[in-house]
C-alpha positions in Angstrom: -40.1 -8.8 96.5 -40.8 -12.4 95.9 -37.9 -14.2 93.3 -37.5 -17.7 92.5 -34.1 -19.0 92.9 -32.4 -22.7 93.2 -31.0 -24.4 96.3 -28.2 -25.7 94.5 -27.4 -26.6 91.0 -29.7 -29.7 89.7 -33.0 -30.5 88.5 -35.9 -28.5 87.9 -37.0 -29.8 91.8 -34.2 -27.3 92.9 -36.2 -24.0 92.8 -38.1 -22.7 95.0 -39.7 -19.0 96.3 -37.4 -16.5 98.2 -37.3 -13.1 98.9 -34.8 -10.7 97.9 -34.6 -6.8 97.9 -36.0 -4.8 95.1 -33.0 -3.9 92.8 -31.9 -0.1 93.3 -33.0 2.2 90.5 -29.6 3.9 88.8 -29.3 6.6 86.1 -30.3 4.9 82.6 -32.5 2.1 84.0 -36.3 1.4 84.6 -37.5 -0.2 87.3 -40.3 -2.4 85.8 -43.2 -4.2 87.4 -43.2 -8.2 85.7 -46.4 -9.0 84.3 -44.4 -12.0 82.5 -41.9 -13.7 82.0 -40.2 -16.2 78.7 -38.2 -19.4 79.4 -35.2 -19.7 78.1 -32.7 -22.7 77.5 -30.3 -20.7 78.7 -32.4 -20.7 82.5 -31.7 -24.8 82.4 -27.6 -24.6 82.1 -27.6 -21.5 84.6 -29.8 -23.5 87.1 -27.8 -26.8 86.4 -24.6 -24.6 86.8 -23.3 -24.8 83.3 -23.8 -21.0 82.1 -22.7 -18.1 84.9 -24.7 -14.9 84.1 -22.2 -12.3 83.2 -19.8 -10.3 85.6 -22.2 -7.5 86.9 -25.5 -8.8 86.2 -28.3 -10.3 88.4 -27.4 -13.7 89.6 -31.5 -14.3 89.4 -32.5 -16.8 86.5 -34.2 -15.0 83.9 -33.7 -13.3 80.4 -37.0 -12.2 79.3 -39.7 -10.2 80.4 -42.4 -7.6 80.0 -44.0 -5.4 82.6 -45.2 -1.9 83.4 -42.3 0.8 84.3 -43.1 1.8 87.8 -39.6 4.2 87.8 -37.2 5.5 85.7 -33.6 6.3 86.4 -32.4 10.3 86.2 -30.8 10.1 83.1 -33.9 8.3 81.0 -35.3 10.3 78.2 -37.0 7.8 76.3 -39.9 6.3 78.9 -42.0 7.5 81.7 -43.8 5.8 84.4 -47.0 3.9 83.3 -45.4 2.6 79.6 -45.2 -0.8 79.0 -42.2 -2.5 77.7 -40.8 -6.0 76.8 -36.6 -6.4 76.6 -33.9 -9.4 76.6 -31.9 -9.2 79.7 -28.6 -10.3 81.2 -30.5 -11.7 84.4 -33.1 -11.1 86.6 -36.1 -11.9 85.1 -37.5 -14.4 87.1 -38.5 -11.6 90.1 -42.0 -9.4 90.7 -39.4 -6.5 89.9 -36.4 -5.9 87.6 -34.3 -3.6 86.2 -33.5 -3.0 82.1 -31.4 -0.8 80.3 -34.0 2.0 78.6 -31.9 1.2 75.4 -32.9 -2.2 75.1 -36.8 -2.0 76.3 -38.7 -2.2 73.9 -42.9 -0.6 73.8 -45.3 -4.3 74.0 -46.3 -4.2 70.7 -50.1 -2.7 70.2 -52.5 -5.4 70.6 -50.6 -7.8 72.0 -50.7 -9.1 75.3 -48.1 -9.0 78.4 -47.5 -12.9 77.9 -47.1 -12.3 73.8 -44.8 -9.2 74.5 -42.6 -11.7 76.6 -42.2 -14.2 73.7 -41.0 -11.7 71.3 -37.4 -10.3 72.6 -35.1 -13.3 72.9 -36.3 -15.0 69.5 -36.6 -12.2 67.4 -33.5 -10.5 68.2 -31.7 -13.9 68.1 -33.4 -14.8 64.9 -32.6 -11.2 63.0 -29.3 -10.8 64.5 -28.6 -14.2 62.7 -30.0 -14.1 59.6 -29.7 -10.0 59.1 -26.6 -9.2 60.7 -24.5 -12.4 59.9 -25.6 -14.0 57.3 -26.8 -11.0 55.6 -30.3 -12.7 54.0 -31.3 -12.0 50.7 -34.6 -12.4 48.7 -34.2 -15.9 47.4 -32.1 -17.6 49.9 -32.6 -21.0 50.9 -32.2 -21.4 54.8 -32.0 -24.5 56.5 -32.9 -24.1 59.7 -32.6 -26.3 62.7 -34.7 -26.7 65.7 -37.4 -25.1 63.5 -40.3 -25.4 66.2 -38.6 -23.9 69.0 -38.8 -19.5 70.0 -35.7 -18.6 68.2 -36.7 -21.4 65.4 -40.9 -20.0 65.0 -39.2 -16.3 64.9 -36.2 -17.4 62.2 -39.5 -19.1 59.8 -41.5 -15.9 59.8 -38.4 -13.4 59.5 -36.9 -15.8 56.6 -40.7 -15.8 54.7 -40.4 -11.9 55.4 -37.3 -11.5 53.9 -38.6 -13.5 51.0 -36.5 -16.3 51.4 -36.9 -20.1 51.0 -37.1 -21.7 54.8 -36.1 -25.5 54.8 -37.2 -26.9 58.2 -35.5 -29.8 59.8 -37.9 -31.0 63.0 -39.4 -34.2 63.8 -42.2 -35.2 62.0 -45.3 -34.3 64.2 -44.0 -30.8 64.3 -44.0 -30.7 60.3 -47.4 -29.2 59.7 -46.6 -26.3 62.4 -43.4 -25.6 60.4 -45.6 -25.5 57.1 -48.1 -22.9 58.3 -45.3 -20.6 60.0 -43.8 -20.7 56.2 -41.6 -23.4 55.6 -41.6 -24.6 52.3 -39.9 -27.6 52.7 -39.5 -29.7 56.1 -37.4 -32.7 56.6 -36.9 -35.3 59.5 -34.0 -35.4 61.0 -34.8 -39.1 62.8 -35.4 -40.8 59.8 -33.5 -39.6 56.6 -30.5 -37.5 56.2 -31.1 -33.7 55.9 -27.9 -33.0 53.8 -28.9 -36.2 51.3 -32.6 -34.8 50.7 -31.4 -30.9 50.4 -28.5 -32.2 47.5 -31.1 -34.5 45.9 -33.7 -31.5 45.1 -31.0 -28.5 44.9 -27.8 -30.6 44.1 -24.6 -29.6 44.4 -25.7 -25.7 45.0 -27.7 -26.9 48.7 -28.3 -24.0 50.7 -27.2 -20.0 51.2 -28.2 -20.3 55.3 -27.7 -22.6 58.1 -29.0 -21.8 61.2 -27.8 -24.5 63.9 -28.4 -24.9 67.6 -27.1 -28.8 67.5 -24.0 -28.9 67.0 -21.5 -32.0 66.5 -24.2 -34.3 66.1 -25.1 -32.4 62.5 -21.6 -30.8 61.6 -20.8 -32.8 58.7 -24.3 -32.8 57.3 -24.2 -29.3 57.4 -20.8 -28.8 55.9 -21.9 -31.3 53.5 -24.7 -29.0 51.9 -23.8 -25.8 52.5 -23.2 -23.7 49.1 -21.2 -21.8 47.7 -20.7 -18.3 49.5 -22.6 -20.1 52.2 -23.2 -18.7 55.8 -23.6 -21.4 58.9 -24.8 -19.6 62.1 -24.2 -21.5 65.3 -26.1 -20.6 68.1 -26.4 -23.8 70.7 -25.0 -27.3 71.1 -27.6 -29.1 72.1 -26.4 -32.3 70.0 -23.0 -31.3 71.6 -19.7 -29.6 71.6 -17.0 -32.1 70.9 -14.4 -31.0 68.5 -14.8 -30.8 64.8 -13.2 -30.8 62.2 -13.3 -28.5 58.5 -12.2 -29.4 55.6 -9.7 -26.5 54.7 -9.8 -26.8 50.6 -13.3 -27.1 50.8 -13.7 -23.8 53.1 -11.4 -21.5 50.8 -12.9 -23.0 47.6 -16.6 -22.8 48.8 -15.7 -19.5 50.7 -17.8 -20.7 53.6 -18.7 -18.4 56.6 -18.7 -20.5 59.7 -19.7 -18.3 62.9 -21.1 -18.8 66.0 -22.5 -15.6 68.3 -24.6 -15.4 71.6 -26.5 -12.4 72.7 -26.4 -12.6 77.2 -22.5 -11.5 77.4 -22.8 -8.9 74.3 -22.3 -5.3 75.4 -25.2 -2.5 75.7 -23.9 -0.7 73.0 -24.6 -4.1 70.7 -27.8 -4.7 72.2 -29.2 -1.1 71.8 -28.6 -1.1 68.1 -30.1 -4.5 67.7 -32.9 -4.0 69.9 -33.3 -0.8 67.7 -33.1 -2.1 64.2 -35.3 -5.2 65.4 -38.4 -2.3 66.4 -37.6 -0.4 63.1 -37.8 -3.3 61.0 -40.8 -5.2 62.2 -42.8 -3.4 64.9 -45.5 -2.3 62.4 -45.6 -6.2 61.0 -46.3 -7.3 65.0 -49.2 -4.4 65.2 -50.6 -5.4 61.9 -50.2 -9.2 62.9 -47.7 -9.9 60.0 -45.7 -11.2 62.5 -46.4 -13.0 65.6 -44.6 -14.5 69.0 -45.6 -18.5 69.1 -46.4 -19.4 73.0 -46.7 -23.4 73.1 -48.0 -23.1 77.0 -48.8 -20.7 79.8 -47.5 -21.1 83.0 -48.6 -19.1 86.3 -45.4 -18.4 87.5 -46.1 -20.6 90.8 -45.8 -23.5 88.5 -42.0 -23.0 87.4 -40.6 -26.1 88.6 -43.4 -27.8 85.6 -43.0 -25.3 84.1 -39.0 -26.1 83.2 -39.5 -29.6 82.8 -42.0 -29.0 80.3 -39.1 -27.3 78.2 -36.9 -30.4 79.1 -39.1 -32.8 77.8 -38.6 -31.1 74.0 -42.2 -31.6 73.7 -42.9 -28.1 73.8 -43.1 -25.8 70.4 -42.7 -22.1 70.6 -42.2 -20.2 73.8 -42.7 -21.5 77.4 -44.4 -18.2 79.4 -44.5 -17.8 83.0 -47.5 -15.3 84.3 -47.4 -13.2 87.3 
């Protein structure tokens, strides 16, 4: 089977077209046959050789697909040849074949297409797990959310409007009005005022319930600095970096502040299956009856990989980046 994999670790100008064998079937897995496939941010550091897949899984770039199931291991009862499925992998996306766990495929939505299919799994489960399963979202919430325009940040504003929550999007200014009609009610610049200054001026001292964060150091204190009472912050990414940071301790007992920060790639299949599953229960009739909806800022064929990961570089991009086979 054809696969695209990288000389070395570098640019985007490092991957190229090889082939590779087609991944043997074993006893709970489907074979599937990519139709397409998501970028992800975490394809970038693995290519630039900051982010090792897992021990055990596919050292091919790729989390996120969808496909037809071409064959099914011995011990699968759920699917059959012929069913089409999206799912979140470990690795091994970015291939003509590829193996997933029948526990976390998930049926492409009715509908929908291959390419929409593959924009769903990462951001949705990232955005419930979040917002459902850590900071356990409630009907009247404010949420600030971070990175508002990007996959997990397009799935977090429709989830947070679903669970009838207040979404506060923090994205530069030409991505405002995309914010808006995904459901934010409020959105703020981070390049030319301070988030934490606007939220405490309109809320005061209460700020917000939610923080969902993929920067990092370069917004710590502004986060600290308006989150509320009782208040969750969810760290998912870094992107404004890593460096060390500091909490103030009396502030963190009195406010009784939950500060965690989760990842889905090195998560066991036990954790995925019953995220995978509650994500289906919860919304799967919202994505039929168009409730809910992936964003795809571009298309790619999947020839046009090297463009298509500098397009994602650039930060131009808004939604998901798709690759088509």
């Amino acid at each position: 089977m054809r696969i695209i994999s990288f000389h070395s670790f570098g640019d985007a100008n490092q991957l190229f077209f090889t082939e590779a064998p087609v991944p043997a079937l074993s006893a709970n897995h489907l074979l599937i046959k990519t139709k397409a496939i998501a970028l992800n941010r975490a394809d970038i550091l693995q290519r630039m050789g900051k982010y090792p897949p897992p021990s055990g899984e596919s050292t091919i770039l790729g989390l996120e697909i969808a496909g037809e199931i071409i064959a099914v291991g011995p011990n699968v009862t759920k699917w059959k040849t012929g069913d089409v499925i999206c799912g979140l992998l470990a690795g091994g996306g970015y291939a003509e074949y590829t193996l997933i766990h029948e526990q976390l495929a998930m049926p492409v939505p009715k509908g929908l297409s291959f390419e929409e299919a593959a924009a769903i799994p990462e951001a949705f489960l990232t955005a419930w797990q979040a917002l459902h399963w850590h900071a356990n979202i409630k009907k009247g919430f404010r949420v600030l959310l971070h990175a508002a325009a990007s996959g997990v940040g397009t799935a977090a504003l429709q989830l947070i409007k679903k669970a009838g929550a207040e979404a506060i999007a923090v994205a530069s200014e030409e991505k405002h009005d995309f914010c808006q009609k995904l459901g934010a009610s409020m959105t703020i610049d981070y390049k030319k005022e301070s988030f934490s200054q606007r939220i405490l001026e309109i809320y005061g001292p209460d700020g917000v319930d939610i923080i969902l964060d993929f920067v990092g150091a370069s917004h710590w204190k502004q986060n600290l600095d308006c989150l509320g009472v009782d208040g969750h912050m969810i760290l998912l990414g870094f992107l404004g970096g890593s460096a060390p940071q500091t909490i103030p301790i009396q502030t963190l007992l009195q406010k009784r502040w939950t500060i965690k920060g989760t990842t889905l790639r090195n998560r066991d299949i036990s954790y995925k299956a019953k995220l995978t599953a509650d994500l289906v229960h919860h919304t799967w009739n919202d994505f039929e009856d168009g409730k809910l909806f992936p964003v795809i800022g571009k298309i790619f064929p999947w020839e046009e990989v090297i463009t298509a990961h500098q397009w994602m570089e650039s930060n131009n991009s808004h939604g998901k980046i798709i690759l088509a086979l």
